[in-house]
Backbone as a printed PyTorch tensor [residue, N CA C, xyz], in Angstrom:
tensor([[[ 92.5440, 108.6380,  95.1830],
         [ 91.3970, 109.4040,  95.6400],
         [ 91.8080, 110.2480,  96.8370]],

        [[ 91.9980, 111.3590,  97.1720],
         [ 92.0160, 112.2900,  97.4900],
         [ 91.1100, 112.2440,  99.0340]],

        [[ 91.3000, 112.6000, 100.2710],
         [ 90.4450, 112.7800, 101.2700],
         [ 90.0480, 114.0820, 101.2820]],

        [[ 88.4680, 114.2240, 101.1560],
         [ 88.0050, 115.7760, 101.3930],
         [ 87.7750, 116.1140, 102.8380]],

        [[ 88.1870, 115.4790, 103.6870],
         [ 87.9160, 115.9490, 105.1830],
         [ 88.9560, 116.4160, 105.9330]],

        [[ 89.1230, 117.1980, 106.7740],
         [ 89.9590, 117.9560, 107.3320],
         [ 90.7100, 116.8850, 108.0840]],

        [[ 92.0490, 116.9080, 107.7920],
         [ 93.1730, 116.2180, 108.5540],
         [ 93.5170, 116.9120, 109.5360]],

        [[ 93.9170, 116.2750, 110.3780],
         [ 94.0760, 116.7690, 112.3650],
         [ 95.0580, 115.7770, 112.6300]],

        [[ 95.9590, 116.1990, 113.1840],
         [ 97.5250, 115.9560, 113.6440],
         [ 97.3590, 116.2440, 115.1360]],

        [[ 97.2890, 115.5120, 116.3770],
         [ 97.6500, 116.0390, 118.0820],
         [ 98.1660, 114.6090, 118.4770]],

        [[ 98.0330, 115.0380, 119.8740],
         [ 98.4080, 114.1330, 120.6320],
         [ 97.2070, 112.8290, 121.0380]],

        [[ 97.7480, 112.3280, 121.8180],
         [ 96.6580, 110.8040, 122.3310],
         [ 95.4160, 111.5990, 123.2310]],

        [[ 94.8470, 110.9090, 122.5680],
         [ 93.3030, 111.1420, 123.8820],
         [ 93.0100, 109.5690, 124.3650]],

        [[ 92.5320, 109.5270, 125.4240],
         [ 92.0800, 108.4430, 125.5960],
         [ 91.0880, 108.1060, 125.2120]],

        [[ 90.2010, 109.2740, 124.4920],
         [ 88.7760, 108.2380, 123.7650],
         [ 89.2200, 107.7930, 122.3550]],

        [[ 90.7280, 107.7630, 121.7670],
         [ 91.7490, 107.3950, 121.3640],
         [ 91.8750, 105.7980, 121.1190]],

        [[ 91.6020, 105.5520, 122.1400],
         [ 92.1510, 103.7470, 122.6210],
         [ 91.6880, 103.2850, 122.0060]],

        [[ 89.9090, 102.9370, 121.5170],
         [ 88.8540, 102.0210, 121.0810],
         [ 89.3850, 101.8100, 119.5820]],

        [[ 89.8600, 103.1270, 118.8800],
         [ 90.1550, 103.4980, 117.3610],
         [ 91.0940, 102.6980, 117.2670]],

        [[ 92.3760, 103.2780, 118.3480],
         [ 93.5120, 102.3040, 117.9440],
         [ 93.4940, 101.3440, 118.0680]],

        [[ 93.0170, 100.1330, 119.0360],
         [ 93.1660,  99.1640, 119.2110],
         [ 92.6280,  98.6840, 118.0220]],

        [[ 90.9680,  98.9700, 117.0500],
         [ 90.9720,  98.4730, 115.8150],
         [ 91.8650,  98.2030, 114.7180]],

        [[ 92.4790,  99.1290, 114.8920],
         [ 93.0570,  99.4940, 113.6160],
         [ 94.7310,  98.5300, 114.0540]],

        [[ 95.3350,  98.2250, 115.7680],
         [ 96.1300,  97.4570, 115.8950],
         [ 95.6630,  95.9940, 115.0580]],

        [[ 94.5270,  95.1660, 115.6130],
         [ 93.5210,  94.2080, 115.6870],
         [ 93.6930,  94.2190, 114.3300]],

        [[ 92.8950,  94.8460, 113.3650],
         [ 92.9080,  95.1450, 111.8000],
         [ 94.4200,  94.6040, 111.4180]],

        [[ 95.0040,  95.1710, 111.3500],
         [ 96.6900,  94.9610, 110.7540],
         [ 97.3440,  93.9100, 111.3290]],

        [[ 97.3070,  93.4830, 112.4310],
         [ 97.6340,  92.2560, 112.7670],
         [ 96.4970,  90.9290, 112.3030]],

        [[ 95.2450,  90.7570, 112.1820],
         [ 94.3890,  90.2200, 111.5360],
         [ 94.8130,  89.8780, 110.4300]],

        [[ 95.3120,  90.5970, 109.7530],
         [ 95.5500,  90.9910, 108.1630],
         [ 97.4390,  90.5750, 108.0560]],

        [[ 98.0300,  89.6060, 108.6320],
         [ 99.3640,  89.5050, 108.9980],
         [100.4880,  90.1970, 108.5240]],

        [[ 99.5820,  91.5250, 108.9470],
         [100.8900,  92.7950, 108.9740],
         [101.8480,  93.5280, 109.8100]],

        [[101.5970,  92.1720, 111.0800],
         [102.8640,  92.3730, 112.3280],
         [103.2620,  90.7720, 112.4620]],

        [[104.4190,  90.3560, 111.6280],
         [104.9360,  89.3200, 111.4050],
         [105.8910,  89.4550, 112.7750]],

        [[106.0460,  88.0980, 113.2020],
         [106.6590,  87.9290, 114.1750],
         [105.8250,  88.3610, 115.8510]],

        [[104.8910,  89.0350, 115.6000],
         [103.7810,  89.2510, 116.4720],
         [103.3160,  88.0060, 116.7690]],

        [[102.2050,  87.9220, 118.3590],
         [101.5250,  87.0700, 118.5550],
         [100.0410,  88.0210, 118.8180]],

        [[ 99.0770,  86.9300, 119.1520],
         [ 97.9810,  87.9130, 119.6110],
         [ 97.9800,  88.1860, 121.3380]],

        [[ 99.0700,  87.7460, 121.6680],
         [ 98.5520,  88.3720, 123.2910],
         [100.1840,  89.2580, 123.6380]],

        [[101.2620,  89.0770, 122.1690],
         [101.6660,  90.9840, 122.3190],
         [100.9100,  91.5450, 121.6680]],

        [[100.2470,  91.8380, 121.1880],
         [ 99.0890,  92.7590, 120.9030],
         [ 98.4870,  93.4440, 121.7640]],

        [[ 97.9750,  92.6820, 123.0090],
         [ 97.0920,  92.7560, 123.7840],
         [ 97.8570,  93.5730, 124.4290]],

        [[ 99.2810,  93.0420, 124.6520],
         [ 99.9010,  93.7780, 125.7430],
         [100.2500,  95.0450, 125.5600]],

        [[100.3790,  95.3370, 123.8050],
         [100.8170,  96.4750, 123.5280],
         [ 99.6410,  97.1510, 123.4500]],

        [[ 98.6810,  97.0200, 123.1280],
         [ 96.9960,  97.9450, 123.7520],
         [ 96.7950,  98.2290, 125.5690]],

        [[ 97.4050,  97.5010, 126.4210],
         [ 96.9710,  97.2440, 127.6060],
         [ 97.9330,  98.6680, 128.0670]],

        [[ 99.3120,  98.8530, 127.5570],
         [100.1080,  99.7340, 128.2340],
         [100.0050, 100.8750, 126.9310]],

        [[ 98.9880, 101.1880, 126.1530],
         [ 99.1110, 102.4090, 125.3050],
         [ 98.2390, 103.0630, 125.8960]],

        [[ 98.7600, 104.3420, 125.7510],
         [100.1350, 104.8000, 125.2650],
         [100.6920, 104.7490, 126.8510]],

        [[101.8370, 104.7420, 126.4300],
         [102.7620, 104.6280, 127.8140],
         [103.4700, 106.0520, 128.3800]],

        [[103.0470, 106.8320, 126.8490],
         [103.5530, 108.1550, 127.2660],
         [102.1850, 109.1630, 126.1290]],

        [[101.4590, 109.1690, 127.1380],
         [ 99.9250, 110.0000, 126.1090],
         [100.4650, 111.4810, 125.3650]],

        [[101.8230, 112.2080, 126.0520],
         [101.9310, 113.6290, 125.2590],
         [102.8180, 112.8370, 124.2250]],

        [[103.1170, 111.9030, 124.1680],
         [104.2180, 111.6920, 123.0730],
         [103.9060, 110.8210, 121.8430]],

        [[102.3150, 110.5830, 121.7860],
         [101.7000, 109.3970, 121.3620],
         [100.9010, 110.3940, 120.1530]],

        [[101.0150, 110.5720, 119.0780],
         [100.4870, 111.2290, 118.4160],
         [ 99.5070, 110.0550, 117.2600]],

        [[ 98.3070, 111.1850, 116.9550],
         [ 97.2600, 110.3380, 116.6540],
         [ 96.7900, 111.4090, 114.7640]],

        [[ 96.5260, 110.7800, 113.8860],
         [ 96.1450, 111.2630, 112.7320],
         [ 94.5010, 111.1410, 112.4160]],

        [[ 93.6460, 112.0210, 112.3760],
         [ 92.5880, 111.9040, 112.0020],
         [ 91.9710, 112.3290, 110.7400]],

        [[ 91.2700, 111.9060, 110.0550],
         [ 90.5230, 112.2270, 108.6480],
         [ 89.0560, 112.6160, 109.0320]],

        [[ 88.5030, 113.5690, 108.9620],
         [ 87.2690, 113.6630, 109.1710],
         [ 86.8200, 113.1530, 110.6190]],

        [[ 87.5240, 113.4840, 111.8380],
         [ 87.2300, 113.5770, 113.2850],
         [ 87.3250, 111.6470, 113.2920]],

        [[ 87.7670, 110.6760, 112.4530],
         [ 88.2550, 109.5460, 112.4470],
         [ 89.9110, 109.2290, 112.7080]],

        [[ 90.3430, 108.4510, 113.5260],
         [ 91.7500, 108.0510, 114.0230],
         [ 91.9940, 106.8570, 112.7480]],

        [[ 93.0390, 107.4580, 112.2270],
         [ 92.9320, 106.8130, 111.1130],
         [ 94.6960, 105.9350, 110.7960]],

        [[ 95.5210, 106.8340, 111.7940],
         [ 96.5500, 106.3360, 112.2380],
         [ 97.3950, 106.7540, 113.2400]],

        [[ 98.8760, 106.2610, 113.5660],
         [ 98.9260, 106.5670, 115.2340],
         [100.7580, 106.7040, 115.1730]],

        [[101.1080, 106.7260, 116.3260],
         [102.6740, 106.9300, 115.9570],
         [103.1470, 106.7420, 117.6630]],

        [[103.6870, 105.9300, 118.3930],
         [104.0100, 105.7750, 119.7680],
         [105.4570, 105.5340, 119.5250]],

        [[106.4140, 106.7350, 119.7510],
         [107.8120, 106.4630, 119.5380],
         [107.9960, 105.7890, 121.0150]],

        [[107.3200, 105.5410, 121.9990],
         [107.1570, 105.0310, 123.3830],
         [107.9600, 103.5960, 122.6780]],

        [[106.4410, 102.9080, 122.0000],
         [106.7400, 101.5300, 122.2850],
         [107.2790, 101.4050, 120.3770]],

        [[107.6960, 102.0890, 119.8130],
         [108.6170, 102.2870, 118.4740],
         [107.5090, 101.7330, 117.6640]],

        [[106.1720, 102.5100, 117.4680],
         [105.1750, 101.7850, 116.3150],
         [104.5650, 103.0840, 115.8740]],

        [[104.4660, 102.5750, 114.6440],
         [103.5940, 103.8020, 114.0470],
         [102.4450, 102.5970, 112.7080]],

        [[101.0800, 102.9330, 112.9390],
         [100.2400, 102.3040, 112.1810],
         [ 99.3850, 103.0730, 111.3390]],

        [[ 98.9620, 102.8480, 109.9610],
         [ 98.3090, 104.0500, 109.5680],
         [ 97.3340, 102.6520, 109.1840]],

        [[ 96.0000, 102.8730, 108.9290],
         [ 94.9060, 102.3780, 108.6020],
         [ 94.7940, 102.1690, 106.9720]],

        [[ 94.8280, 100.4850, 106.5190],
         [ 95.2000, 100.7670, 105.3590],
         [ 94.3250, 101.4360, 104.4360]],

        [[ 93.0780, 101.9050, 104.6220],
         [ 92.1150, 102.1600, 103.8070],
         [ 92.5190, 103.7840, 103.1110]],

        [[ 94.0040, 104.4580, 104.2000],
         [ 94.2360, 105.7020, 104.2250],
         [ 95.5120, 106.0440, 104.4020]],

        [[ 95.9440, 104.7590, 103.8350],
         [ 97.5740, 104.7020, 103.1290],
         [ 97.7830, 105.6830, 102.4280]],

        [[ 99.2500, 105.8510, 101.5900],
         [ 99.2700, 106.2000, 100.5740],
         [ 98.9950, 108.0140, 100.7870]],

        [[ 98.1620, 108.7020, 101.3340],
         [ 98.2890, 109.6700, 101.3040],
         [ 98.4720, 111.1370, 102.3470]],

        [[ 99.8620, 110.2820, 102.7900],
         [100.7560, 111.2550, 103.3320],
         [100.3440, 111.5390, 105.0850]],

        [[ 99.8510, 110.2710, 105.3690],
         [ 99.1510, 110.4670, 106.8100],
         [100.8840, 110.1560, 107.6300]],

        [[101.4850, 108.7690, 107.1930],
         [102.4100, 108.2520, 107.9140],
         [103.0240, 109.1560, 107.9350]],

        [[104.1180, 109.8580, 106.7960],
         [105.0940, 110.9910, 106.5530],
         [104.6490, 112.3680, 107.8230]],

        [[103.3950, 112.5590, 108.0700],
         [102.9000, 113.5110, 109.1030],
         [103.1250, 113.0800, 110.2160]],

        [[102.8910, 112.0040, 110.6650],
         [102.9040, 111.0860, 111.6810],
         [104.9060, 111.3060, 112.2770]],

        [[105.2540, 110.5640, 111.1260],
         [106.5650, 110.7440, 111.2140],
         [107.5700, 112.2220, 111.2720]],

        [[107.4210, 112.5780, 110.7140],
         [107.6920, 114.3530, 111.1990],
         [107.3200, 115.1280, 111.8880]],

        [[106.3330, 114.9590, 112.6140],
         [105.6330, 115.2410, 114.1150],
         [106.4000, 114.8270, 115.2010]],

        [[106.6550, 113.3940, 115.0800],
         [107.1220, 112.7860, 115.9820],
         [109.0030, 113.0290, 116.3090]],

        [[109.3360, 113.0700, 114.8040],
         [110.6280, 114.1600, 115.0980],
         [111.2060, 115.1400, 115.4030]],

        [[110.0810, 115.9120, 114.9660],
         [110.1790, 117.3840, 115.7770],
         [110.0590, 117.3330, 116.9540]],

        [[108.8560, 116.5480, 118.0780],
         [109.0670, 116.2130, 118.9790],
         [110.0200, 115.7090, 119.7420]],

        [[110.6810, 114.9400, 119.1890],
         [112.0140, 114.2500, 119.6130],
         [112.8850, 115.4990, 120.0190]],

        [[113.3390, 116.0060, 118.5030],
         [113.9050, 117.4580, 118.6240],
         [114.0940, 118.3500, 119.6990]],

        [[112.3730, 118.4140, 120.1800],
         [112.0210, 119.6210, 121.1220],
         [112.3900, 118.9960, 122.5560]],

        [[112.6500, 117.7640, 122.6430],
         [112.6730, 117.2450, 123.9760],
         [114.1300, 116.4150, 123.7990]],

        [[114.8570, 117.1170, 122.8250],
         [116.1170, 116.8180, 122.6690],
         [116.7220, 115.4010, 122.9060]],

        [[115.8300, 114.6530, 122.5730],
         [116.2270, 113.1590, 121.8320],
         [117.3880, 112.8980, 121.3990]],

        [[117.6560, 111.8090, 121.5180],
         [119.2440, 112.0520, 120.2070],
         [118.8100, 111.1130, 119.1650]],

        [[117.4130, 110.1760, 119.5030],
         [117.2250, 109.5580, 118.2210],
         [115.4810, 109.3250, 117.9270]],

        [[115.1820, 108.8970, 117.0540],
         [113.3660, 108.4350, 117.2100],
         [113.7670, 107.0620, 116.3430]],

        [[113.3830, 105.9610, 116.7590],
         [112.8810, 105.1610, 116.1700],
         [111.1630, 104.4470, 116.1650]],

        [[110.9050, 104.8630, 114.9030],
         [109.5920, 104.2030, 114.4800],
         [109.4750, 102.5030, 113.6210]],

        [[108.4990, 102.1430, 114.0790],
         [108.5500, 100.4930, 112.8280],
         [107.2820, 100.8900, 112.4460]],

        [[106.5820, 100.8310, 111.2110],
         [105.4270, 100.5980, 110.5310],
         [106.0700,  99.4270, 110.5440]],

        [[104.3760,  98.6410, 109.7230],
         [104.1410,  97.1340, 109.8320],
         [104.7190,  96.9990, 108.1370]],

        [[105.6880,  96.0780, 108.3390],
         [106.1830,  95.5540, 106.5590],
         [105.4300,  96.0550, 105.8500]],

        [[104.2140,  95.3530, 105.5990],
         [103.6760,  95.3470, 104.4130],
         [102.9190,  96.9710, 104.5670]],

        [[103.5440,  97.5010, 105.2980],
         [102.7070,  99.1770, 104.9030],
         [104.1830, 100.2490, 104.6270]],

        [[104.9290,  99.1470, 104.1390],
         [106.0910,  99.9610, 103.6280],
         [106.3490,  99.7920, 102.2570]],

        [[106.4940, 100.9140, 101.0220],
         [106.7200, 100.7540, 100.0840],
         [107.5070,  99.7510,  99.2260]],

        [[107.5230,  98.7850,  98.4640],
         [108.5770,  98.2720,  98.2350],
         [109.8820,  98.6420,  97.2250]],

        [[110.8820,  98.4940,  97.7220],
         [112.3440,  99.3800,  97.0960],
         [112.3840,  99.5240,  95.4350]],

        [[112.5890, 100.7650,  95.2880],
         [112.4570, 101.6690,  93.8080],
         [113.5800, 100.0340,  93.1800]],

        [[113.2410, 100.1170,  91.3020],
         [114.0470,  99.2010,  91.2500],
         [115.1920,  99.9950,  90.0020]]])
């Protein structure tokens, strides 16, 4: 199914936080940050973003629907809005960025289970 609402690609806002932290909360709830506890969680909400121009945020219809902090190496997309091409934006944003601020590397982790599993 297809999203009919205008997709929006920027940076972090801080009225930002409330969205992400669900959608952290959500996926860890749902034990899709293995090896996580719930108070790194907390900690990783308490210091996001650690770098707000570098913290890029994906929206569907003026909704934060997923997020990308090459800061603290996470990128989360909301599973309800998997699948269609939010992460891949997320992720090529965040490289170009790298790029422009002449990085020599980006590392991102999505959560396991929001990674495809290997062609066979």
């Amino acid at each position: 199914m297809a999203d009919h609402n205008p997709v929006v690609l920027r940076t972090f806002d801080p009225d930002d936080h409330a969205a992400i932290s669900a959608i952290v909360e959500r996926t860890f709830d749902a034990g899709e940050l293995p090896g996580r506890t719930r108070q790194d969680v907390r900690r990783f909400l308490d210091v996001l973003p650690g770098d707000p121009a570098g913290t890029l945020v994906v929206l569907v219809g003026g909704e934060v629907v997923g997020f990308a902090t090459p800061f603290q190496q996470q990128l989360i997309v909301h599973p309800a809005h998997r699948r269609r091409g939010h992460g891949t934006r997320l992720v090529e944003a965040a490289l170009a960025a790298a790029r422009a601020n002449e990085e020599p590397k980006l590392t991102l982790a999505p959560p396991p289970a929001a990674t495809p599993p290997p062609a066979s």
